[in-house]
N, C-alpha and C positions, 0 to 999 in steps of 0.2 A: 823234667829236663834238668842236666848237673850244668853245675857251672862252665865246665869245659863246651859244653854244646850251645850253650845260651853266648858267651864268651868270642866261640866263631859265628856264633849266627849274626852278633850284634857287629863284630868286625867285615863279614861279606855285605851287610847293609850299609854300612858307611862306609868302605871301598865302592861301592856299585852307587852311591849317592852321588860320592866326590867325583867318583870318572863322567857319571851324566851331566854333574856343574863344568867340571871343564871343558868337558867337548859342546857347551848348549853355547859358548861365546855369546851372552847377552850385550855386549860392548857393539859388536857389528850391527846390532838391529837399530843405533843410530843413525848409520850414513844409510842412506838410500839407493835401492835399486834402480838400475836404468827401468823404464818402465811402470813407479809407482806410482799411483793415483788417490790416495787416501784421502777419504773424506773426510767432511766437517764430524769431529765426536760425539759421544753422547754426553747428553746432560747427566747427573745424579738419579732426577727423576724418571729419566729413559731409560737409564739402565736398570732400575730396580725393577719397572714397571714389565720388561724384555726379558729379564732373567729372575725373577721372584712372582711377581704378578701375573703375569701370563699362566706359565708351569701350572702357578696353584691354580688358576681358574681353569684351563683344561684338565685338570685334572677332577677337580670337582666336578664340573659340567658333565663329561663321561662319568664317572659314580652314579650321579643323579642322573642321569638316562641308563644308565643299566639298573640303578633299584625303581625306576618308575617301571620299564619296556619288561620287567623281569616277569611272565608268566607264570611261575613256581604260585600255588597254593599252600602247599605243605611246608609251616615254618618247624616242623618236632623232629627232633631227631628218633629217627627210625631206630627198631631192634633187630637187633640180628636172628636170624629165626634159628630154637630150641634154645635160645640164650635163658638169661633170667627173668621172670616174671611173663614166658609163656607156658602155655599148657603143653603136654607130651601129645602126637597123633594117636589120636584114638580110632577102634574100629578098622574099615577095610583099605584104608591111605598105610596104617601101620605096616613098618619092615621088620620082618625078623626076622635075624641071623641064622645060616643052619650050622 
């Protein structure tokens, strides 16, 4: 990439940043709507626990029930057949060309 493309590319990204800062007016999300009811916050503890702790244990959890429930025998990776290190068809399985 030359300078001139990297140049506009890096100017449409900070024009397209700054229009999203402007128009996101985080100033109004002070005053309150008619109709809001927001509860009590989370603790530190609650949150980590809701958005770090959870995730990784579902995720883990699933892992570990798909490597226990997994049926598969065969841990080797397979070869591809006539590749390397098999033998050529011999006898009445043999094709040949005419």
């Amino acid at each position: 990439m030359d300078t001139k493309n990297a140049l506009r590319a890096g100017a449409l990204a900070a024009g397209t940043t700054l229009m999203m800062l402007m128009m996101s007016s985080p100033a109004l999300a002070v005053t309150p709507d008619d109709g809001d009811d927001p509860g009590p916050g989370l603790s530190v503890v609650e949150t980590l626990g809701l958005y770090v702790v959870a995730p990784i244990g579902l995720f883990l959890l699933i892992a570990g029930l798909v490597w226990v429930l997994d049926g598969s025998t065969d841990r080797q990776p397979r070869r591809k057949p006539g590749g390397k290190g098999q033998g050529k068809m011999q006898g009445k399985d043999q094709v040949h060309a005419s």
